[in-house]
LUMVO-750748 format. One record per residue: residue number from 1; x, y, z of N, C-alpha, C in turn. Coordinates in Angstrom, 3 decimals, decimal comma, always signed. Example, Ala and Ser with C-alpha at 12.3 -4.5 7.8 and 13.67 -1.06 7.14 Angstrom:
% residues 2
 seq      npx      npy      npz     capx     capy     capz      cpx      cpy      cpz
   1  +13,190   -5,690   +7,800  +12,300   -4,500   +7,800  +13,200   -3,300   +7,800
   2  +12,850   -2,250   +7,080  +13,670   -1,060   +7,140  +12,900   +0,030   +7,870
//
This chain:
% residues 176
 seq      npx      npy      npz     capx     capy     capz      cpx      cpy      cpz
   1   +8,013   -8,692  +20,930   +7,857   -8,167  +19,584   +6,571   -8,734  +18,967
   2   +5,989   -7,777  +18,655   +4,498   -8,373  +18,026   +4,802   -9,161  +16,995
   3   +4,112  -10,040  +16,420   +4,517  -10,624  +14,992   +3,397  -10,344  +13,694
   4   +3,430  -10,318  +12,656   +2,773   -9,948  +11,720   +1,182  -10,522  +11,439
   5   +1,239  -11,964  +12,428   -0,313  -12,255  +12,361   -0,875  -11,836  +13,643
   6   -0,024  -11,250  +14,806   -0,522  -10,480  +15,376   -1,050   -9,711  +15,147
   7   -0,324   -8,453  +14,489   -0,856   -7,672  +13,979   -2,389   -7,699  +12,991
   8   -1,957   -8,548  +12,016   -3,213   -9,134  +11,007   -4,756   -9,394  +11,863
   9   -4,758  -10,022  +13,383   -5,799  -10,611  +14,119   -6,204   -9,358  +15,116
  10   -5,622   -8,763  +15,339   -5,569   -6,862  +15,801   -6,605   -6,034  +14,998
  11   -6,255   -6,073  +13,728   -6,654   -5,072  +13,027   -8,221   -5,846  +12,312
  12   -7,825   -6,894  +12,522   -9,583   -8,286  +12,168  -10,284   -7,238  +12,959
  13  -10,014   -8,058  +14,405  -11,012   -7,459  +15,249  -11,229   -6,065  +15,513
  14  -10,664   -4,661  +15,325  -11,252   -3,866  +15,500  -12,080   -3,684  +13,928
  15  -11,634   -4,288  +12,400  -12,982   -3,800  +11,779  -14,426   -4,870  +12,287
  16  -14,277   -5,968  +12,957  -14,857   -6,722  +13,298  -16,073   -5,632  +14,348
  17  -15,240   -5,116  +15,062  -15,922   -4,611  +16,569  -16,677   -3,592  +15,733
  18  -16,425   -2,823  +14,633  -16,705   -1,517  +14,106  -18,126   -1,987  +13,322
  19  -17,521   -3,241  +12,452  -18,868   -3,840  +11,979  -20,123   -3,902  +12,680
  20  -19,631   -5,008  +13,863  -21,145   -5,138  +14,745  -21,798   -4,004  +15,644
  21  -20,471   -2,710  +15,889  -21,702   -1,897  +16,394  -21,994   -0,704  +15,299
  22  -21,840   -0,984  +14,027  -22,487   -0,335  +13,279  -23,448   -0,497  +12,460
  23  -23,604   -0,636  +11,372  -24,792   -0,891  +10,233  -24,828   -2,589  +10,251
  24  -24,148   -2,831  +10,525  -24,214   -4,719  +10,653  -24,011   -5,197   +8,699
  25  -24,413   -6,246   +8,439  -24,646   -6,740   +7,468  -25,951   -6,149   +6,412
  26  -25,381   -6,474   +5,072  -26,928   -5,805   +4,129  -26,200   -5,050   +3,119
  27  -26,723   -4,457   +2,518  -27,132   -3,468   +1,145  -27,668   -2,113   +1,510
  28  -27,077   -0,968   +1,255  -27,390   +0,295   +1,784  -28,359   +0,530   +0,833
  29  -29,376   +1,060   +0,767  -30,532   +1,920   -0,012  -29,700   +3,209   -0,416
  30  -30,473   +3,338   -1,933  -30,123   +4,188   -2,886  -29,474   +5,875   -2,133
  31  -30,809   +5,907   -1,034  -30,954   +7,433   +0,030  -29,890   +7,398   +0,473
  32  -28,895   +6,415   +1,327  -27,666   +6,272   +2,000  -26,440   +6,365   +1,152
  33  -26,304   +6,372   -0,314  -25,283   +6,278   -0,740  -25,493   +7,446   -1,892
  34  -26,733   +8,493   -1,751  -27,158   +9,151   -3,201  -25,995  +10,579   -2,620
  35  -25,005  +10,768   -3,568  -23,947  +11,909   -3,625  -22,878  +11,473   -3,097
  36  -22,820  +10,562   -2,394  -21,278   +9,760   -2,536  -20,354   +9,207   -3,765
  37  -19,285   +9,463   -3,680  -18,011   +8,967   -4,279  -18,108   +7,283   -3,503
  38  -17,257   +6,348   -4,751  -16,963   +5,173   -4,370  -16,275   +5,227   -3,229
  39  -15,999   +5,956   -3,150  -14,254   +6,014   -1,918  -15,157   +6,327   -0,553
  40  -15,974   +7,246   -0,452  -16,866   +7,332   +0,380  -18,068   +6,638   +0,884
  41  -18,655   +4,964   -0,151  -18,927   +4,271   +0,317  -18,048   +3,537   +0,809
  42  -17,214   +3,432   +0,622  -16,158   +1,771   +0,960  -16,042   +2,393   +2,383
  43  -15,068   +3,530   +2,530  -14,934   +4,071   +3,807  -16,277   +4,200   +4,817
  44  -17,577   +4,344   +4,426  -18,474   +4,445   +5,297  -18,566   +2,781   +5,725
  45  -18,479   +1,975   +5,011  -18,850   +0,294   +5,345  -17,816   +0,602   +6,211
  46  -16,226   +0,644   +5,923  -15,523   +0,732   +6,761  -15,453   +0,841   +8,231
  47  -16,504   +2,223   +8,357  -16,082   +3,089   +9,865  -17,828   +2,654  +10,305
  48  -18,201   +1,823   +9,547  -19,837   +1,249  +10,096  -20,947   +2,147   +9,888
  49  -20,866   +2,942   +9,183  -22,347   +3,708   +8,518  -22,545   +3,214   +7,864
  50  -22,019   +2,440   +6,645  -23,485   +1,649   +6,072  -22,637   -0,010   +6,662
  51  -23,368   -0,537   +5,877  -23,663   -2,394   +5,967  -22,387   -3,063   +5,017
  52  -21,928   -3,917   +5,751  -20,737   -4,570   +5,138  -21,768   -5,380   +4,269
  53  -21,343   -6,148   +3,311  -21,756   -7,163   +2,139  -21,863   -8,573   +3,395
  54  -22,940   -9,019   +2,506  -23,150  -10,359   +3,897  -22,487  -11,170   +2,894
  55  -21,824  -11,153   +1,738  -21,082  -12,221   +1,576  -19,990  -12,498   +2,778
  56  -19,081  -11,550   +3,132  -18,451  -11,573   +4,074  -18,389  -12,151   +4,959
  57  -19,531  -12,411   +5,414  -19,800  -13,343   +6,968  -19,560  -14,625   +6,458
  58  -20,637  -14,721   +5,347  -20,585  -16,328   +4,981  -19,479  -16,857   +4,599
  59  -18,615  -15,931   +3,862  -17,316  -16,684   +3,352  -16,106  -16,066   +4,303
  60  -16,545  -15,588   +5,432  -15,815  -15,987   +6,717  -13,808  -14,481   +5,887
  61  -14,417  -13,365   +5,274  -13,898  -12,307   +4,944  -14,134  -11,429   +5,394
  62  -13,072  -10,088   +5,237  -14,120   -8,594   +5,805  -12,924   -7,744   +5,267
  63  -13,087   -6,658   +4,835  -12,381   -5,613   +4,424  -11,727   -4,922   +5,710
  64  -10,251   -4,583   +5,054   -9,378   -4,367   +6,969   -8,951   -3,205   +6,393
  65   -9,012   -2,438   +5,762   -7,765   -1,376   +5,294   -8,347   -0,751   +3,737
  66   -8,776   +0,327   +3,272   -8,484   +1,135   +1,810   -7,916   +2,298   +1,812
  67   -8,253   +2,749   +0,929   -7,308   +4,278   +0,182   -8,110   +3,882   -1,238
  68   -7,647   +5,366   -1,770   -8,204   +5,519   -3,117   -7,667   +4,519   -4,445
  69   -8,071   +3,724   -4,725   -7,350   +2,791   -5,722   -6,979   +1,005   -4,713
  70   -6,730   +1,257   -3,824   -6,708   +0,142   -2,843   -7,517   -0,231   -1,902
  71   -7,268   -1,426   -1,918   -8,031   -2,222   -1,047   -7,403   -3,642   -0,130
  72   -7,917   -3,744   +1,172   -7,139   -5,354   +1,865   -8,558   -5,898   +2,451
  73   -8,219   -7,202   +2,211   -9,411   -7,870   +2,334   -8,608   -8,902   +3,048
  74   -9,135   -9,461   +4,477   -8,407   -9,902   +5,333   -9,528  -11,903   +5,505
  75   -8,968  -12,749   +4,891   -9,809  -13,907   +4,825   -9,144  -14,855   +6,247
  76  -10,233  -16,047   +6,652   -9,748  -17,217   +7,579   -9,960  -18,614   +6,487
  77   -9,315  -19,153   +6,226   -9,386  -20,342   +5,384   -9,996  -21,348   +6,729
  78  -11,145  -22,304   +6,313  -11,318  -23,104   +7,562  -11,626  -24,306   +6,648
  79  -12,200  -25,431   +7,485  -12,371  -26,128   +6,767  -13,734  -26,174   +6,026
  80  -14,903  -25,585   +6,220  -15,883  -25,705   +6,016  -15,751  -25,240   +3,953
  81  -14,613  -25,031   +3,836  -14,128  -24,745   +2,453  -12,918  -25,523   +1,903
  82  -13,023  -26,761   +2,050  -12,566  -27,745   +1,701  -12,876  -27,886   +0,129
  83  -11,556  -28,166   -0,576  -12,468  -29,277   -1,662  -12,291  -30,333   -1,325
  84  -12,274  -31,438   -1,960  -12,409  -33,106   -2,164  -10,835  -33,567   -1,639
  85  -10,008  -32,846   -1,846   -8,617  -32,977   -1,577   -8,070  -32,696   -0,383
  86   -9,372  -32,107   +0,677   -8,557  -31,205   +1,898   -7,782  -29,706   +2,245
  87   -8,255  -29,142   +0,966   -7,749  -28,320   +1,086   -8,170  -26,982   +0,406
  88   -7,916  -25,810   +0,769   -9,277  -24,471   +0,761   -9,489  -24,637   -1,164
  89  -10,932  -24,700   -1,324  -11,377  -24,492   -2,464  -10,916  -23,371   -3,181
  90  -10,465  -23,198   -4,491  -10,650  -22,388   -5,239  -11,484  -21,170   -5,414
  91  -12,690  -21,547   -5,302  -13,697  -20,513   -5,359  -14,059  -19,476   -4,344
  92  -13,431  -19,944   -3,148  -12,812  -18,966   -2,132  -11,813  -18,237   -2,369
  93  -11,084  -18,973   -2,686   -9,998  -17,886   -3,152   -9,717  -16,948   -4,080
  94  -10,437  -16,881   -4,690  -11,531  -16,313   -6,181  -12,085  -15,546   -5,782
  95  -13,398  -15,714   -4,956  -14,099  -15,070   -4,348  -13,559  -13,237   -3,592
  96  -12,949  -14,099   -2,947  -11,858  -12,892   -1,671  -11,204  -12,087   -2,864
  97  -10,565  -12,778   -3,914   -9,990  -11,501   -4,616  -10,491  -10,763   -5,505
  98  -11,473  -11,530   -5,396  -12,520  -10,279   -6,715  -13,138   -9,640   -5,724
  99  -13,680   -9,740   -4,768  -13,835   -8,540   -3,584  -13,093   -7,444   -3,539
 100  -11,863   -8,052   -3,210  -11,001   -6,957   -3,087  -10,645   -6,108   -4,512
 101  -10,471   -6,872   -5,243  -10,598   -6,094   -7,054  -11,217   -5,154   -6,886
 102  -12,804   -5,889   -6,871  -13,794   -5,032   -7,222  -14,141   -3,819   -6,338
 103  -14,041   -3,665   -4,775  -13,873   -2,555   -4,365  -12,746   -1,835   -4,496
 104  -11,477   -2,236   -4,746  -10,631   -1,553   -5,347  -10,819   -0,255   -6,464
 105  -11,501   -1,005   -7,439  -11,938   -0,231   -8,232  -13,727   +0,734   -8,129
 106  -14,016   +0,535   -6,854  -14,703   +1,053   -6,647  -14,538   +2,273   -6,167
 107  -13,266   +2,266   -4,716  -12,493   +3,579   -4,823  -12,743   +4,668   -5,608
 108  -12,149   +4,111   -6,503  -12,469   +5,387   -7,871  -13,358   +5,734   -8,793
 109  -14,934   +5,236   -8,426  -15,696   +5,602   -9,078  -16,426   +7,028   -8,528
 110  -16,783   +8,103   -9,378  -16,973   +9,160   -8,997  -18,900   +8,975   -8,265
 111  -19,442  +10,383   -7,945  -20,976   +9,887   -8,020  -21,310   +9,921   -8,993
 112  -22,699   +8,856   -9,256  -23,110   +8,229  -10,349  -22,811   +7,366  -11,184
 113  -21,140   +6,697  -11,022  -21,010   +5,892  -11,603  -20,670   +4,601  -10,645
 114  -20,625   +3,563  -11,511  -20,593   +1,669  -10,830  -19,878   +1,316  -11,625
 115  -19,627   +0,021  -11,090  -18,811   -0,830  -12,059  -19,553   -2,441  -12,086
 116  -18,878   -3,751  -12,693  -19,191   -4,838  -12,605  -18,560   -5,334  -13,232
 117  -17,870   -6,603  -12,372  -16,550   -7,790  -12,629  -16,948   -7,988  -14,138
 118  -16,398   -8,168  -15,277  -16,531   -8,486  -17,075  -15,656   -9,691  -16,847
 119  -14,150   -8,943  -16,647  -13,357  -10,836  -16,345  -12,775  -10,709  -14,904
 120  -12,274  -11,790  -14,758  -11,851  -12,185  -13,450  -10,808  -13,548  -14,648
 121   -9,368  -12,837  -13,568   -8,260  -14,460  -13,749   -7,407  -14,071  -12,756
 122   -7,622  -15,629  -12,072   -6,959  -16,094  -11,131   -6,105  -17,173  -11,269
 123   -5,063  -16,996  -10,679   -3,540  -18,167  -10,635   -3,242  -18,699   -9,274
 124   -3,819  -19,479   -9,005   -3,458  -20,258   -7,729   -1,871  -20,911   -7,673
 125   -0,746  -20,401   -7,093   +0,371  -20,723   -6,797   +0,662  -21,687   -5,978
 126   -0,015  -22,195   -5,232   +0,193  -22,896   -3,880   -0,395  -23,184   -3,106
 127   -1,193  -24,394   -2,889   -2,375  -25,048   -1,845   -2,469  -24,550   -0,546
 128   -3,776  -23,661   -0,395   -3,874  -23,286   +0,776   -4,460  -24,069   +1,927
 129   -4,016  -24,210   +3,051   -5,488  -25,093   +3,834   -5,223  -24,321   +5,375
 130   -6,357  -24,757   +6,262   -6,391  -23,916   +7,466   -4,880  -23,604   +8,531
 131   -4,302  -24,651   +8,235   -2,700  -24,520   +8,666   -2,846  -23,132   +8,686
 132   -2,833  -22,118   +7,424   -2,528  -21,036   +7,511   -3,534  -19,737   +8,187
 133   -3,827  -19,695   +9,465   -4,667  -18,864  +10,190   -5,120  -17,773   +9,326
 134   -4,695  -16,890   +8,431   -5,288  -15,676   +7,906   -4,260  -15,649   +6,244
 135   -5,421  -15,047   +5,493   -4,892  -14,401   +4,274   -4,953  -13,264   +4,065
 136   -4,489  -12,368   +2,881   -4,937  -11,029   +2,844   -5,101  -10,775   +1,200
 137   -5,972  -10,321   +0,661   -6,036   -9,837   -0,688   -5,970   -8,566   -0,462
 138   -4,531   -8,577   -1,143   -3,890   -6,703   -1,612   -4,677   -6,636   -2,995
 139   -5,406   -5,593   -3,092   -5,632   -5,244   -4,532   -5,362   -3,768   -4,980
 140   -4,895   -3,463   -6,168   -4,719   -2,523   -6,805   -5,027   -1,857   -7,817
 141   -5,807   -0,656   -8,269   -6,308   -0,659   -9,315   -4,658   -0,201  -10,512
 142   -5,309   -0,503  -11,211   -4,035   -0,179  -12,288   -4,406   +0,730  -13,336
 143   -5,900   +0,893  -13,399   -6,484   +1,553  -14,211   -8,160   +2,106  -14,490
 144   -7,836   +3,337  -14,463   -9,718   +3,451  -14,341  -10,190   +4,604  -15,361
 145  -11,040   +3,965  -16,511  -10,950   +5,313  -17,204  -12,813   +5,210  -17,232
 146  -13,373   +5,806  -18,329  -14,290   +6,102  -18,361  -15,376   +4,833  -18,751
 147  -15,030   +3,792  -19,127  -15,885   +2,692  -19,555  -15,025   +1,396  -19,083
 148  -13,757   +1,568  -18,504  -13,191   -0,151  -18,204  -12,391   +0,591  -16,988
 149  -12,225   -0,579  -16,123  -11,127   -0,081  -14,901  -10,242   -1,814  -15,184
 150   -9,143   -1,126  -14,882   -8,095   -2,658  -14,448   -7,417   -2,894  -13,771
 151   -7,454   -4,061  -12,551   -6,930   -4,178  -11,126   -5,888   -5,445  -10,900
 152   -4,902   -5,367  -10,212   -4,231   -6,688   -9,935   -4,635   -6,904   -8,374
 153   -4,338   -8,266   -7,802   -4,497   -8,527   -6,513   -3,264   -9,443   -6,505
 154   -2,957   -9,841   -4,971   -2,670  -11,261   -4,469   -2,960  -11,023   -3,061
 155   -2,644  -12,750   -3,351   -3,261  -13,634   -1,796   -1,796  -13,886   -1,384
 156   -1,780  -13,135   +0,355   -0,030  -13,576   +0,757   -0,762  -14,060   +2,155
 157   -0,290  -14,933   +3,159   -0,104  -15,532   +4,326   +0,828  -14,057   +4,787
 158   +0,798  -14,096   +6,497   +1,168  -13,450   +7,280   +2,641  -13,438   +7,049
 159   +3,574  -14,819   +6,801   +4,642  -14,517   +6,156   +5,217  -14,463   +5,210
 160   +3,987  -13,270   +4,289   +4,707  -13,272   +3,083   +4,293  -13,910   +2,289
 161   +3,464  -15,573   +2,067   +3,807  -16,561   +1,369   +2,757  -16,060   +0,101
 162   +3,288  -16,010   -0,893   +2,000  -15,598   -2,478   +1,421  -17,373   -2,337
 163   +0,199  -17,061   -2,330   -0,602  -18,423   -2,354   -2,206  -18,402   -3,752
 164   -2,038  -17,318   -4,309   -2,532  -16,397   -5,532   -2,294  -15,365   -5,920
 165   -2,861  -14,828   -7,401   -2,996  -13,759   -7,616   -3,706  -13,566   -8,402
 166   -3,795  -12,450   -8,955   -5,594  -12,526   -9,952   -5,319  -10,524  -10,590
 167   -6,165  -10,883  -11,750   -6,405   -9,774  -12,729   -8,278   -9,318  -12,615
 168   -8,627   -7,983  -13,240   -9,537   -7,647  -13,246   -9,802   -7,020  -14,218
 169  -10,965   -7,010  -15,038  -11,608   -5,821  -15,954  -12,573   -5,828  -15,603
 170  -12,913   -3,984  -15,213  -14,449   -4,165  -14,918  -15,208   -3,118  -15,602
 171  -16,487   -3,496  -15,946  -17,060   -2,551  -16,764  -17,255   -1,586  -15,788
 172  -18,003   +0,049  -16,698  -18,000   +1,151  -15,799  -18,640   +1,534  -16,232
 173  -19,959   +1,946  -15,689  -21,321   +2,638  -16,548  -21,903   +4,099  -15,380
 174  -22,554   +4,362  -15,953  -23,460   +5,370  -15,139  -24,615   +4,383  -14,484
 175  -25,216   +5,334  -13,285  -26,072   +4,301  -12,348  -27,090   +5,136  -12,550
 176  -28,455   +4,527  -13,013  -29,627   +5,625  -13,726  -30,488   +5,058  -12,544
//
């Protein structure tokens, strides 16, 4: 019987494999993304036409899964993200879910429009440290209208465990 971080380390590596033989890391130019829907960039990073975010590499994340309004963002806690205490920094965990927020709500931006994080709150429930091989930020938009979108997330371990969760408002403008 497979088990659920099976599964979780399955589905890593094929967006993993999709990443490197596609657009790799970077920022798509204006030409690559001009008449796309949000939903149609996320999905192109996705399936490797354009360039995943090189935050990703560095903070050791990558997007595993969307749909319109959703998003999973699949993290490795290691140690190289330690705080002072031994155990995964905050700002990682922050990090990963405003990712996932924020393309969440990217989903649903039509062409021509963007968005950008206004607030971010996060509730850390429970000390994470590398013990736990993989995380996942579920995010959801909850709301997207013409000038604000609003998203929930959490951070669960393979079994289940809520180890965060976090809110979003993001502004929503036209892209001139």
């Amino acid at each position: 019987m497979t088990t659920t971080l099976e599964t979780w380390l399955a589905e890593e590596a094929k967006a993993m494999a999709i990443y490197a033989a596609g657009s790799g890391e970077g920022v798509a130019s204006r030409d690559q993304i001009a008449g796309k829907t949000g939903l149609e960039m996320m999905k192109a990073i996705l399936q490797g036409e354009l360039p995943a975010a090189p935050i990703g590499k560095s903070m050791n994340f990558c997007l595993i899964h969307l749909e319109e309004g959703q998003t999973i963002f699949q993290g490795t806690p290691k140690p190289a993200f330690f705080n002072p205490l031994g155990t995964i920094h905050g700002g990682w965990i922050a990090t990963l879910l405003d990712s996932a927020l924020g393309c969440a709500v990217h989903t649903k931006m039509p062409v021509g429009r963007a968005y950008t994080t206004a607030e971010l709150s996060v509730n850390m429930v429970r000390a994470l440290s590398p013990k736990v091989e993989r995380v996942r930020a579920i995010a959801n938009v909850l709301h997207c209208g013409r000038q604000l979108a609003t998203a929930e997330a959490k951070l669960v371990g393979p079994d289940g465990t809520l180890y965060a969760h976090a809110t979003t408002t993001c502004l929503v403008f036209e892209v001139k």
